[in-house]
Structure formats: C-alpha cells, structure tokens
N, CA, C and O atoms as a Tinker XYZ file with bonds, in Angstrom:
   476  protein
     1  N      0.845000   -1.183000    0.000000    73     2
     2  CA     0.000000    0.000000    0.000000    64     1     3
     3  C      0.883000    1.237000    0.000000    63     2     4     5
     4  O      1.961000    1.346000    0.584000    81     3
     5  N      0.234000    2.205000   -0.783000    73     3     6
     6  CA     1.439000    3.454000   -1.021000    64     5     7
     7  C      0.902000    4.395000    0.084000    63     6     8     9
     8  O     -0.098000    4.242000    0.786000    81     7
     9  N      2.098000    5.737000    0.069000    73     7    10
    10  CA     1.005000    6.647000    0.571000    64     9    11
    11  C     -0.237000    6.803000    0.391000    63    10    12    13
    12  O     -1.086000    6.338000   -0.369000    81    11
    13  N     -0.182000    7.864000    1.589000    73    11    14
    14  CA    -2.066000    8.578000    1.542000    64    13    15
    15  C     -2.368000    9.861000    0.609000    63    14    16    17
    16  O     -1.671000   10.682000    1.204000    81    15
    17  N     -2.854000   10.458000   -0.287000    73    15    18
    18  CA    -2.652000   11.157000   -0.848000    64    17    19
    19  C     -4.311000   12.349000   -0.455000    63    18    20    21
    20  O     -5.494000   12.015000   -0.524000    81    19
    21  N     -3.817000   13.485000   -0.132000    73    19    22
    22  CA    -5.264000   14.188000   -0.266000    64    21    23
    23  C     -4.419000   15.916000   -0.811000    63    22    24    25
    24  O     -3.376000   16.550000   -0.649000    81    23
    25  N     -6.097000   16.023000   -1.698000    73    23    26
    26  CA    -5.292000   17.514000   -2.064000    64    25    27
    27  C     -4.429000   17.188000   -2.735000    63    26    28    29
    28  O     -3.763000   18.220000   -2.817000    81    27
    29  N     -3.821000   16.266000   -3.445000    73    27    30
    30  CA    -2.595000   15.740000   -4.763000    64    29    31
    31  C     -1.512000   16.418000   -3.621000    63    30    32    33
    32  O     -0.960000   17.480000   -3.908000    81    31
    33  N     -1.261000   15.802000   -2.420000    73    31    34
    34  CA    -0.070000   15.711000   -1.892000    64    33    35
    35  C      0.229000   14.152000   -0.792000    63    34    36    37
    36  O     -0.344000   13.654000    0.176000    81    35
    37  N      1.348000   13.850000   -1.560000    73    35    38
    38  CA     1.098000   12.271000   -0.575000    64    37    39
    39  C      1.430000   12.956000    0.630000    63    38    40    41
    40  O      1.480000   14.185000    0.588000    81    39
    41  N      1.812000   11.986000    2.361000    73    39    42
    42  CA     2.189000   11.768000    3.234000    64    41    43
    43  C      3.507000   12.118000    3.090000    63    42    44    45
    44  O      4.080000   12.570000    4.081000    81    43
    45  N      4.149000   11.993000    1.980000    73    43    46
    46  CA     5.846000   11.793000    1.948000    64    45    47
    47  C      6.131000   12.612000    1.333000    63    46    48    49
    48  O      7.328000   12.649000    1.052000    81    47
    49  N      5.191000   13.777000    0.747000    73    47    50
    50  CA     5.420000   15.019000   -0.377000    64    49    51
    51  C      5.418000   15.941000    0.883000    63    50    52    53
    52  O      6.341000   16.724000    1.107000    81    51
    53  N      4.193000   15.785000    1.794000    73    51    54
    54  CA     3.780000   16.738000    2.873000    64    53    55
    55  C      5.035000   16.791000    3.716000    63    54    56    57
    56  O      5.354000   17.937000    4.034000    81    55
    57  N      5.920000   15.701000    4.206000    73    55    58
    58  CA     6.909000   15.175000    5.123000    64    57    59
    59  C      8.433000   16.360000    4.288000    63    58    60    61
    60  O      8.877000   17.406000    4.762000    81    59
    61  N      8.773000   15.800000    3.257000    73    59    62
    62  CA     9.473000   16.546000    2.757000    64    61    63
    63  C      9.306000   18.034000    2.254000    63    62    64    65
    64  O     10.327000   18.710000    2.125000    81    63
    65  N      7.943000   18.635000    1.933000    73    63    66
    66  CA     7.784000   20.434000    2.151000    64    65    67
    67  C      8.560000   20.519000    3.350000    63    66    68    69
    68  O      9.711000   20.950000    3.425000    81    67
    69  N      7.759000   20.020000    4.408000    73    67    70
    70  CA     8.036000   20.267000    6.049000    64    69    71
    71  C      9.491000   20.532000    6.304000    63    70    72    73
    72  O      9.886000   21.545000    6.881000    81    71
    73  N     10.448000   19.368000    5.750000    73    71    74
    74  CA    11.685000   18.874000    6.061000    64    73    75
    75  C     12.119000   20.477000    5.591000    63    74    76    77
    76  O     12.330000   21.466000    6.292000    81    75
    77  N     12.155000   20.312000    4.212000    73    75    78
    78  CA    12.576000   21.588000    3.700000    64    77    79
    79  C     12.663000   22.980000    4.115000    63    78    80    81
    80  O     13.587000   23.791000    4.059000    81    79
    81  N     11.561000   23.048000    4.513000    73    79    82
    82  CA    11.201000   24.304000    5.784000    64    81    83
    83  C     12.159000   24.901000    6.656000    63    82    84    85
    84  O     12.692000   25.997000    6.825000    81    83
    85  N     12.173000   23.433000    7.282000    73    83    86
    86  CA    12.950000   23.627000    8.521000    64    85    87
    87  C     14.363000   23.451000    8.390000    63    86    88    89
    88  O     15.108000   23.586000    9.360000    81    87
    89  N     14.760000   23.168000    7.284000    73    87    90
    90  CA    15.866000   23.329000    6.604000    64    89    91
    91  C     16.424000   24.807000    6.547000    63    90    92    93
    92  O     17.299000   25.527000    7.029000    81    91
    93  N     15.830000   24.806000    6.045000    73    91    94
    94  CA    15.984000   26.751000    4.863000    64    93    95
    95  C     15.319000   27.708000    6.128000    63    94    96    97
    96  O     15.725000   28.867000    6.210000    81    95
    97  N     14.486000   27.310000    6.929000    73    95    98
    98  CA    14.412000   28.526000    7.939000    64    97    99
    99  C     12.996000   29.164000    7.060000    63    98   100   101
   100  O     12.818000   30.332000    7.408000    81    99
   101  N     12.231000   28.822000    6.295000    73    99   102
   102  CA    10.984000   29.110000    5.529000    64   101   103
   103  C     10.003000   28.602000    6.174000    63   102   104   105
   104  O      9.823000   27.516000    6.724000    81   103
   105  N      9.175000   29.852000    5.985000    73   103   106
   106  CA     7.806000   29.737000    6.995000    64   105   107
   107  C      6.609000   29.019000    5.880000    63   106   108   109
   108  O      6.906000   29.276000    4.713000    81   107
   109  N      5.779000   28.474000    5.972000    73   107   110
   110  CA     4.696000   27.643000    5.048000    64   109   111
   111  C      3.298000   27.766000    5.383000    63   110   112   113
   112  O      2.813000   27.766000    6.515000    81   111
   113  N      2.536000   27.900000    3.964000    73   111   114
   114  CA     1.166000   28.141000    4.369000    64   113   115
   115  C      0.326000   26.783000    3.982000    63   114   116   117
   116  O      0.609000   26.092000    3.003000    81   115
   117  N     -0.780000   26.492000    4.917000    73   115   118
   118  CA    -1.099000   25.146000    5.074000    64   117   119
   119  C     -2.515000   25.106000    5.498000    63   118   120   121
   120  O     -2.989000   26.112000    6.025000    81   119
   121  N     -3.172000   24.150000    5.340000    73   119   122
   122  CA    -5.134000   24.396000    5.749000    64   121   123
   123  C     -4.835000   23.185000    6.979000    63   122   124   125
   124  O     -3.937000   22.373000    6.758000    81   123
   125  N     -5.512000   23.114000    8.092000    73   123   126
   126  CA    -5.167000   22.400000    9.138000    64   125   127
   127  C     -6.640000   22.641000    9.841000    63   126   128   129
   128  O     -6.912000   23.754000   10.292000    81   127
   129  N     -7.613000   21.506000    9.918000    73   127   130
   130  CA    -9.225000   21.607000   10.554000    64   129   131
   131  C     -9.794000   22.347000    9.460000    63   130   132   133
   132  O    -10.608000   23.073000   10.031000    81   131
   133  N     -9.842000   22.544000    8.497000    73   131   134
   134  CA   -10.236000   23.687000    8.105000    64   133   135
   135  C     -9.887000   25.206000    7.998000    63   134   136   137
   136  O    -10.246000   26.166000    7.316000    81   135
   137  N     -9.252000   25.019000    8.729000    73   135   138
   138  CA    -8.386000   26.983000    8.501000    64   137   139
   139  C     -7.097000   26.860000    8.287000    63   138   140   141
   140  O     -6.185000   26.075000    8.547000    81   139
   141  N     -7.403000   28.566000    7.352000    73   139   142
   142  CA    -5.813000   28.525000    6.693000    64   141   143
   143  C     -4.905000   28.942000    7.999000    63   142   144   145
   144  O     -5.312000   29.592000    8.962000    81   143
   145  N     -3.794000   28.502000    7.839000    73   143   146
   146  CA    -2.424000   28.528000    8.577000    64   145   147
   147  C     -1.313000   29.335000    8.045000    63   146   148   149
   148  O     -1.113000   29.251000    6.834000    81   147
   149  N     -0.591000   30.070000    8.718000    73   147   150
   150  CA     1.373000   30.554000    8.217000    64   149   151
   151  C      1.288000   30.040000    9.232000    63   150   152   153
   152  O      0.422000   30.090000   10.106000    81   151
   153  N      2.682000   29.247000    9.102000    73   151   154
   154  CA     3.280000   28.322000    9.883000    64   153   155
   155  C      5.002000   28.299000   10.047000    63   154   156   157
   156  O      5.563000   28.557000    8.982000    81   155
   157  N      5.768000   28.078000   11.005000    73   155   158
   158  CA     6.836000   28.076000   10.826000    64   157   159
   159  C      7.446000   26.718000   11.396000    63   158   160   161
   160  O      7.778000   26.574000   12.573000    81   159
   161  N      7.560000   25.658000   10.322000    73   159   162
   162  CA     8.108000   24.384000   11.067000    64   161   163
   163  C      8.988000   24.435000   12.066000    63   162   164   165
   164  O      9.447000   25.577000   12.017000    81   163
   165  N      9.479000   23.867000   12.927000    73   163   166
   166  CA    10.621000   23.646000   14.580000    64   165   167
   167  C     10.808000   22.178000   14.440000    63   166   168   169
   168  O     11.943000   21.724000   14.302000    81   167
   169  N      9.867000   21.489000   14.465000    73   167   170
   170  CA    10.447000   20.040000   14.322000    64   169   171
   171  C      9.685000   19.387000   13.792000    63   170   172   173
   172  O      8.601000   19.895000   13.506000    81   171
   173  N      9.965000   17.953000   13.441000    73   171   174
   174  CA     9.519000   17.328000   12.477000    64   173   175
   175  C     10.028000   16.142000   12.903000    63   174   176   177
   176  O     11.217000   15.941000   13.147000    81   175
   177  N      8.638000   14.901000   13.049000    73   175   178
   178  CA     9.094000   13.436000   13.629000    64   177   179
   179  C      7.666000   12.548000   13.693000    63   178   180   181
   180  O      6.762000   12.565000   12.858000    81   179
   181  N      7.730000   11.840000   14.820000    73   179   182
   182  CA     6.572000   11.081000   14.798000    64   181   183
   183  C      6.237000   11.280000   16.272000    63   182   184   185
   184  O      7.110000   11.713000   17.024000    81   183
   185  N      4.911000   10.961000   16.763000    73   183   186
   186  CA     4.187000   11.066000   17.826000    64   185   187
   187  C      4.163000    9.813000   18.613000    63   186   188   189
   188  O      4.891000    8.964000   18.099000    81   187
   189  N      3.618000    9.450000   19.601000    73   187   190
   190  CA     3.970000    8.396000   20.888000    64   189   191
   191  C      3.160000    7.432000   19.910000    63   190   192   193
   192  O      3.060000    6.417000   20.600000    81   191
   193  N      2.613000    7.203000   18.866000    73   191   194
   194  CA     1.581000    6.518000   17.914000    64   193   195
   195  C      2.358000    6.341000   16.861000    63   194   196   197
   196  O      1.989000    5.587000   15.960000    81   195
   197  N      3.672000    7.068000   16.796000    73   195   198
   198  CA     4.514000    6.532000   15.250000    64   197   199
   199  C      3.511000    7.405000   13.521000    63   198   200   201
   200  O      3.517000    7.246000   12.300000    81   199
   201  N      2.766000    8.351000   14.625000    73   199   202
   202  CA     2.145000    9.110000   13.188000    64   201   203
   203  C      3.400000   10.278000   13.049000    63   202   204   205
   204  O      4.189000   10.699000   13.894000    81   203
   205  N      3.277000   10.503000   12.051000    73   203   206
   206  CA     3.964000   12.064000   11.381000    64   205   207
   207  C      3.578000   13.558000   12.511000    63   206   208   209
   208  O      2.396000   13.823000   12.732000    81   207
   209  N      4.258000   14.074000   12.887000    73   207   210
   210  CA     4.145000   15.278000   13.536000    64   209   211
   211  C      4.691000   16.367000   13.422000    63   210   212   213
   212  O      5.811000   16.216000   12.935000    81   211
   213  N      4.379000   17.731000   13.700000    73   211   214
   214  CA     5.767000   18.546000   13.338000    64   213   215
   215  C      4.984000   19.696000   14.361000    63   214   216   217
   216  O      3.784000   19.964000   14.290000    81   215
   217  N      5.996000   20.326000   15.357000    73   215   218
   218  CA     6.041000   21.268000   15.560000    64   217   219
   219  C      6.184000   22.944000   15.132000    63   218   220   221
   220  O      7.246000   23.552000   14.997000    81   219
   221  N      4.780000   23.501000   14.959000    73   219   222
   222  CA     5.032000   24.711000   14.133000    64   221   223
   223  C      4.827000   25.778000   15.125000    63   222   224   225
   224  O      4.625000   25.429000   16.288000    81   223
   225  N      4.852000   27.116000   14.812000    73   223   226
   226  CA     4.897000   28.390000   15.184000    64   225   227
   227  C      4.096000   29.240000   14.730000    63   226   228   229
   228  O      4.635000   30.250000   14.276000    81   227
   229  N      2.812000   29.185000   14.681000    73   227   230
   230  CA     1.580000   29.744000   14.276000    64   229   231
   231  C      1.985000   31.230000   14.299000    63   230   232   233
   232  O      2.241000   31.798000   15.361000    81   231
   233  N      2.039000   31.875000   13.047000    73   231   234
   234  CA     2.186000   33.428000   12.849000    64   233   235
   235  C      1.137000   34.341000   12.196000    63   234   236   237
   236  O      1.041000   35.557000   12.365000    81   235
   237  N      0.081000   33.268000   11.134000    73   235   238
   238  CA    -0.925000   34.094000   11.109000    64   237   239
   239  C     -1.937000   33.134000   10.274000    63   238   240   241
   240  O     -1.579000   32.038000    9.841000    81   239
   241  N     -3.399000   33.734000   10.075000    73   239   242
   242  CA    -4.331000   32.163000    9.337000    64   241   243
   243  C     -5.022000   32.737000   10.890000    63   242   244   245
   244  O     -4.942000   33.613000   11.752000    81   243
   245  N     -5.769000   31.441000   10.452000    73   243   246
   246  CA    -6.958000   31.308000   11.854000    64   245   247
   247  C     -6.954000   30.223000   12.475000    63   246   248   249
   248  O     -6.663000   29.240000   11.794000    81   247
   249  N     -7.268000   29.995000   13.965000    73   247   250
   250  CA    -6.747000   28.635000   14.558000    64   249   251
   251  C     -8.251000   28.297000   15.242000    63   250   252   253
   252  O     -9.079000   29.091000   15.689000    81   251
   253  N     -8.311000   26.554000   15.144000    73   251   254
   254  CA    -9.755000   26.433000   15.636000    64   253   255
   255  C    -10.162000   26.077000   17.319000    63   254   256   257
   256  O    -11.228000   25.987000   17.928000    81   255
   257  N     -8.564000   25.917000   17.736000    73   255   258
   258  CA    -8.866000   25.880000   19.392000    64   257   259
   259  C     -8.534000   27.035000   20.057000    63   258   260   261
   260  O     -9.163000   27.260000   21.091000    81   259
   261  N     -7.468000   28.033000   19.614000    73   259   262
   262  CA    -7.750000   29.041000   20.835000    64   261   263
   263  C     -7.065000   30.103000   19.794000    63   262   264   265
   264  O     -6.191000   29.708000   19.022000    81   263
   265  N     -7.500000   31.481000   19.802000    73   263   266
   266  CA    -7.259000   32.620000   19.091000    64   265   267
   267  C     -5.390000   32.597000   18.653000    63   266   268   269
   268  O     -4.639000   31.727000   19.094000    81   267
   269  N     -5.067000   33.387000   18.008000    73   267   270
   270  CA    -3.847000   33.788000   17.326000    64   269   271
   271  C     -3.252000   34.368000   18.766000    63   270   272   273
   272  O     -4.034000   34.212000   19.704000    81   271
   273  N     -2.132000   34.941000   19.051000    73   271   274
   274  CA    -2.011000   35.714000   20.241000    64   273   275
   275  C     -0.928000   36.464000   18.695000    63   274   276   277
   276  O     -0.729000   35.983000   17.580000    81   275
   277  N     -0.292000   38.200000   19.522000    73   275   278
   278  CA     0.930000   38.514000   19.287000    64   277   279
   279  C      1.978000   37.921000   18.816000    63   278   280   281
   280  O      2.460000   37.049000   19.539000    81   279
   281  N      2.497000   38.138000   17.781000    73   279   282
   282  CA     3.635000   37.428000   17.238000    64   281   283
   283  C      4.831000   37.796000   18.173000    63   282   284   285
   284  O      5.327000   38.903000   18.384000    81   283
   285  N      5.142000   36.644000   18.645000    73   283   286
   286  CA     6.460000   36.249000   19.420000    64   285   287
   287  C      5.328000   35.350000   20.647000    63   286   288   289
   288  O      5.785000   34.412000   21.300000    81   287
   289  N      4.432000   35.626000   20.746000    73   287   290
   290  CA     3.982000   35.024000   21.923000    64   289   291
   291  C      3.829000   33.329000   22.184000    63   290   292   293
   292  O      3.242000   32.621000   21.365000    81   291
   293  N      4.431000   32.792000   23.423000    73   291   294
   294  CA     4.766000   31.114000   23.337000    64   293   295
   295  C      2.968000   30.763000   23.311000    63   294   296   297
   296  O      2.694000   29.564000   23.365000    81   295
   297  N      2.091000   31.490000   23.252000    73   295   298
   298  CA     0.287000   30.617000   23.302000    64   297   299
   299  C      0.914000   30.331000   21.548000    63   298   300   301
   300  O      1.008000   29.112000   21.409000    81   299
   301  N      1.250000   30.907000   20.529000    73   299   302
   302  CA     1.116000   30.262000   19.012000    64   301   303
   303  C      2.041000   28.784000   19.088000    63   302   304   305
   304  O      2.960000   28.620000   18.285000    81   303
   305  N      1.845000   28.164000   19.701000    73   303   306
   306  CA     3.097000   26.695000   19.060000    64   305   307
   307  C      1.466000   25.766000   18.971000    63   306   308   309
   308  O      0.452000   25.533000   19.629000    81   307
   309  N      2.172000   25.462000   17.551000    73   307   310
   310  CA     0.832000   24.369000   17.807000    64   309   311
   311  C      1.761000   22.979000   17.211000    63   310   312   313
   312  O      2.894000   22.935000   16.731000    81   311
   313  N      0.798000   21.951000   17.460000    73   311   314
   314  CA     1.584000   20.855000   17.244000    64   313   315
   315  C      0.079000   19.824000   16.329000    63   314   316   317
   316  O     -1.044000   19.507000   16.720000    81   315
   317  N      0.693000   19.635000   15.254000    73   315   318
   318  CA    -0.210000   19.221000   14.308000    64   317   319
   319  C      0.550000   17.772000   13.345000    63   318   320   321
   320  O      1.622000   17.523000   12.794000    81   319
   321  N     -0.694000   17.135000   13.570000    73   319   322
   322  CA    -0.823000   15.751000   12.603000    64   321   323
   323  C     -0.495000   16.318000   11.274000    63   322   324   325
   324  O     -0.862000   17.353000   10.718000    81   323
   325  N      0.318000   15.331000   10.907000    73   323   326
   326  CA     0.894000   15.466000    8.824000    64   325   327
   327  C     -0.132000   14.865000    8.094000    63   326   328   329
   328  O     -0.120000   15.343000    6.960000    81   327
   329  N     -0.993000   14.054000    8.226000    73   327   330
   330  CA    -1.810000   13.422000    7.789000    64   329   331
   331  C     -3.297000   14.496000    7.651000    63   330   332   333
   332  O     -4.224000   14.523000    6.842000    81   331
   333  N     -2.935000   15.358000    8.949000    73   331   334
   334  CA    -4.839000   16.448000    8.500000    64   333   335
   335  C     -4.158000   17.620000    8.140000    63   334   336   337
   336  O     -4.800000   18.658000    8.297000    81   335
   337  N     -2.816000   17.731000    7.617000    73   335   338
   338  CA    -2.965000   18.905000    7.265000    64   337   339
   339  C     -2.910000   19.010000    5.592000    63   338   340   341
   340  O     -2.155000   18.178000    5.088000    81   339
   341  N     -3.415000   19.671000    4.897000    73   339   342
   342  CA    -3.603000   20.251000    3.479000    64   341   343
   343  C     -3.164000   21.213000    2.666000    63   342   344   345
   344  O     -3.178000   22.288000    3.266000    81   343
   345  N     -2.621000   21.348000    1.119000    73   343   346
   346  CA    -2.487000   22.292000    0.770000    64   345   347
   347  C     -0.951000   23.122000    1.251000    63   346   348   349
   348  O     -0.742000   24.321000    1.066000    81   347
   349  N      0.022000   22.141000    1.902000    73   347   350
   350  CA     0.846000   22.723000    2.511000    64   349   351
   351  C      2.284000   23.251000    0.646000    63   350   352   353
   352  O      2.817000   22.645000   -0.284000    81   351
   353  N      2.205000   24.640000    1.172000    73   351   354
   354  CA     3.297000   25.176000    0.277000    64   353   355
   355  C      4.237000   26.395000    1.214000    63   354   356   357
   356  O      3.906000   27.176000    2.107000    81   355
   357  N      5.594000   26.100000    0.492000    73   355   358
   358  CA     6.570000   27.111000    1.123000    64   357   359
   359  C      6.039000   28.580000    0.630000    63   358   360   361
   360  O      5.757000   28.865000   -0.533000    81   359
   361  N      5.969000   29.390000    1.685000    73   359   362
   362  CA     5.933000   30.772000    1.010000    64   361   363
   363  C      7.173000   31.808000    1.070000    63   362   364   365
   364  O      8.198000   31.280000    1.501000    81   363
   365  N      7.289000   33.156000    0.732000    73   363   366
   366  CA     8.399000   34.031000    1.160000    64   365   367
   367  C      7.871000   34.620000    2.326000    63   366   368   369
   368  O      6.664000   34.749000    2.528000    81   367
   369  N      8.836000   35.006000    3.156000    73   367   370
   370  CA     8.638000   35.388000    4.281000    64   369   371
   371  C      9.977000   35.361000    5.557000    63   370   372   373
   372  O     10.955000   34.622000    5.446000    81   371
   373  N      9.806000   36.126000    6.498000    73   371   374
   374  CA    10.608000   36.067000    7.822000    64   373   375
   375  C     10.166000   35.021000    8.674000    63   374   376   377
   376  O      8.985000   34.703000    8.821000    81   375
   377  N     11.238000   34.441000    9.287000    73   375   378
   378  CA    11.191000   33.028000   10.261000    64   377   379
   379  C     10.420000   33.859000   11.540000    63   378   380   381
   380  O     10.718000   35.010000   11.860000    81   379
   381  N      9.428000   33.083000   12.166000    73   379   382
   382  CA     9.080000   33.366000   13.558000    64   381   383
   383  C      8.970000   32.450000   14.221000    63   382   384   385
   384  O      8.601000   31.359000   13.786000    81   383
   385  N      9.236000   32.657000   15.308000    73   383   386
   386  CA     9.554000   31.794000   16.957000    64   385   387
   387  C      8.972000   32.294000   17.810000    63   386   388   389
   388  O      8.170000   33.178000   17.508000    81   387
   389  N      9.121000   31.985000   18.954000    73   387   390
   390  CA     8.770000   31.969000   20.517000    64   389   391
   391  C      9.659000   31.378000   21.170000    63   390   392   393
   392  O     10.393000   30.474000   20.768000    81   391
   393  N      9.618000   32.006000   22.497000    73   391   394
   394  CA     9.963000   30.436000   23.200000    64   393   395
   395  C      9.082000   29.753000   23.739000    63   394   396   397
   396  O      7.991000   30.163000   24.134000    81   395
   397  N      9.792000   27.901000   23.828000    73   395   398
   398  CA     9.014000   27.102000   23.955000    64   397   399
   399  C      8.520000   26.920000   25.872000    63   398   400   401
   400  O      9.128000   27.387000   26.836000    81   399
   401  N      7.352000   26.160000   25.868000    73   399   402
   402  CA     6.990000   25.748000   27.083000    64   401   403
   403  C      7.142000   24.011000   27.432000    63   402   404   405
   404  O      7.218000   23.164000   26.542000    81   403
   405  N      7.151000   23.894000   27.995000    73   403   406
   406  CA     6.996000   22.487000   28.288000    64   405   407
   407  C      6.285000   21.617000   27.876000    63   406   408   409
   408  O      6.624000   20.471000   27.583000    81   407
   409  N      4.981000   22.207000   27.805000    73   407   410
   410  CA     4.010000   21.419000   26.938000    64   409   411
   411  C      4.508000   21.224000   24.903000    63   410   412   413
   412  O      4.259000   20.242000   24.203000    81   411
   413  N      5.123000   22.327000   24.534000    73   411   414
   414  CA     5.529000   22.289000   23.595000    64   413   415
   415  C      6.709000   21.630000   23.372000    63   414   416   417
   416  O      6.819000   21.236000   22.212000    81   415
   417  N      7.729000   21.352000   24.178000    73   415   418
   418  CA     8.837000   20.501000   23.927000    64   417   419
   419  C      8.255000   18.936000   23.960000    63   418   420   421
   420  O      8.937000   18.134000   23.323000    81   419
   421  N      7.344000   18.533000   24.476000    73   419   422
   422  CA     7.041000   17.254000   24.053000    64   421   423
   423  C      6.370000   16.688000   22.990000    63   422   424   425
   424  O      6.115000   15.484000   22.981000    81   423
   425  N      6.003000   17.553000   21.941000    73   423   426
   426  CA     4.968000   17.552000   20.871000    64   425   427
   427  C      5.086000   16.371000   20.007000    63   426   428   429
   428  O      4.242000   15.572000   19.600000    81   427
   429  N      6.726000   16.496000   19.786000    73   427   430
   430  CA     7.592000   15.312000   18.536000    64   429   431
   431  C      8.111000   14.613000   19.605000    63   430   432   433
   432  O      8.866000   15.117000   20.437000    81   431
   433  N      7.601000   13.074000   19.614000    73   431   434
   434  CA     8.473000   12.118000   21.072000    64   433   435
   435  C      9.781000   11.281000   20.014000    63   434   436   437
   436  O     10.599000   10.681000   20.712000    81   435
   437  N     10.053000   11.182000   18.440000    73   435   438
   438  CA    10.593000   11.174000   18.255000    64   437   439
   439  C     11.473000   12.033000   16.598000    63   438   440   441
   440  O     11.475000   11.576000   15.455000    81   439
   441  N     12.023000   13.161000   17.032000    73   439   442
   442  CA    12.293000   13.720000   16.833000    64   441   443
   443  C     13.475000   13.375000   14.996000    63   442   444   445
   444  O     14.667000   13.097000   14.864000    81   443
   445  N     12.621000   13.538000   14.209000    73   443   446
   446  CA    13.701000   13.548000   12.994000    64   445   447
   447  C     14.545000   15.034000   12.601000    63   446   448   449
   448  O     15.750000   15.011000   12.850000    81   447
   449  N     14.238000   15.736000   12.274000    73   447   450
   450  CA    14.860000   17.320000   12.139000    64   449   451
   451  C     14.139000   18.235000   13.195000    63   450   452   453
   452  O     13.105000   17.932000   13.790000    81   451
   453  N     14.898000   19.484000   13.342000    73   451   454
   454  CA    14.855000   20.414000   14.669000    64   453   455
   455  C     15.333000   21.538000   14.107000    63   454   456   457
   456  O     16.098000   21.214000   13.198000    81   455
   457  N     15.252000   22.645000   14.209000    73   455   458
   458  CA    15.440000   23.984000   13.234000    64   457   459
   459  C     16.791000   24.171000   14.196000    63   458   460   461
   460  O     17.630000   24.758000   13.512000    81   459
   461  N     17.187000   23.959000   15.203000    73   459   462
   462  CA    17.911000   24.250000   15.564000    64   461   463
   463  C     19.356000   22.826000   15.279000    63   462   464   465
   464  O     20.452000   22.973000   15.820000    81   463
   465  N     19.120000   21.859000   14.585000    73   463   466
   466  CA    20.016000   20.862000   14.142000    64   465   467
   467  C     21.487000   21.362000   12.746000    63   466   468   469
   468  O     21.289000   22.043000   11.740000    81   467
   469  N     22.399000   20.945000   13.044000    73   467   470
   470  CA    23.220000   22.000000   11.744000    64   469   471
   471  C     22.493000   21.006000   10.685000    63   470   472   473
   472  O     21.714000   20.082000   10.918000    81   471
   473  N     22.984000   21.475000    9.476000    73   471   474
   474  CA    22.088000   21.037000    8.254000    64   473   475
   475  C     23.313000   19.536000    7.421000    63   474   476
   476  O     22.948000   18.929000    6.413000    81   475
C-alpha cells in the first residue's frame, strides 16, 4: 500500500515540504481543521503513535482551538498531525519563533529534524 494522498499531496510530499522548511528557515502556508495557517516548522518526527508530527509556530491564518495571540507570543506553538494537514506550500517570508513551554517541547516524542540541528 502506497502513501495517503489528499489535495494531490502524498504523506511523503507533505513530510518533505516540512523537512525543507525547517531546513531553509521558511515559513509555510497550510489548511489544518479547516483553517488557513502561516506556519513556521521547529520540528519534524513522529508522535507516541509513530504518526507524522511537526512542531510549528503559528504566525498568522486562523486557529480552531484558541485565538492567534501577538507574534512572538509562546500561546502560538501548535503541534499538528501530517496526515490532517492540506495544501501545505513554502511561502516568502521572515522566520518566527517563541519560546518554547513544556508542553511544547514534548509535541515530537521522536524527533527527525529540529530547526535548531546544523544542516
């Protein structure tokens, strides 16, 4: 059985945008529940379930559990399934961060790339 494909992007097309991202320091726009997303990948791995995960940095779009805050603020880390998200493309743009909380350092339990990894 091959990938999953939705939106004409497999599992492994979505995995590698991501990778890339966080490569190059490029922020990405992406549909996730239904709303659009800017996103800034941090990490990229699998979850305590062995699904696809990646830690992003919500900078602007609309979010369906709790409002946008100020850019720089640690409430934007969201941590999202590779499998529901859609439509994901690199855009131009400036890298944004926060710092992280605790709840956010556990997002990826195993960790493939990290924006902070040398390349």
């Amino acid at each position: 059985m091959g990938p999953k494909r939705a939106f004409g992007q497999s599992d492994s097309e979505k995995y590698e945008i991501i990778r890339n991202a966080i490569q190059r320091r490029k922020p990405i726009s992406a549909v996730y529940h239904g709303k659009h997303r800017l996103l800034c990948p941090h990490q990229l791995g699998q979850n305590e379930n062995g699904e696809h995960q990646a830690l992003f940095y919500q900078f602007g779009g609309e979010s369906l559990s709790r409002p946008l805050q100020r850019d720089g603020s640690p409430e934007n880390w969201r941590c999202l399934t590779l499998s529901k998200l859609f439509a994901i493309q690199p855009i131009d743009g400036k890298w944004h961060t926060a710092p992280h909380t605790p709840q956010t350092q556990n997002c990826v339990k195993k960790v493939d790339f990290d924006v902070s990894q040398p390349e």
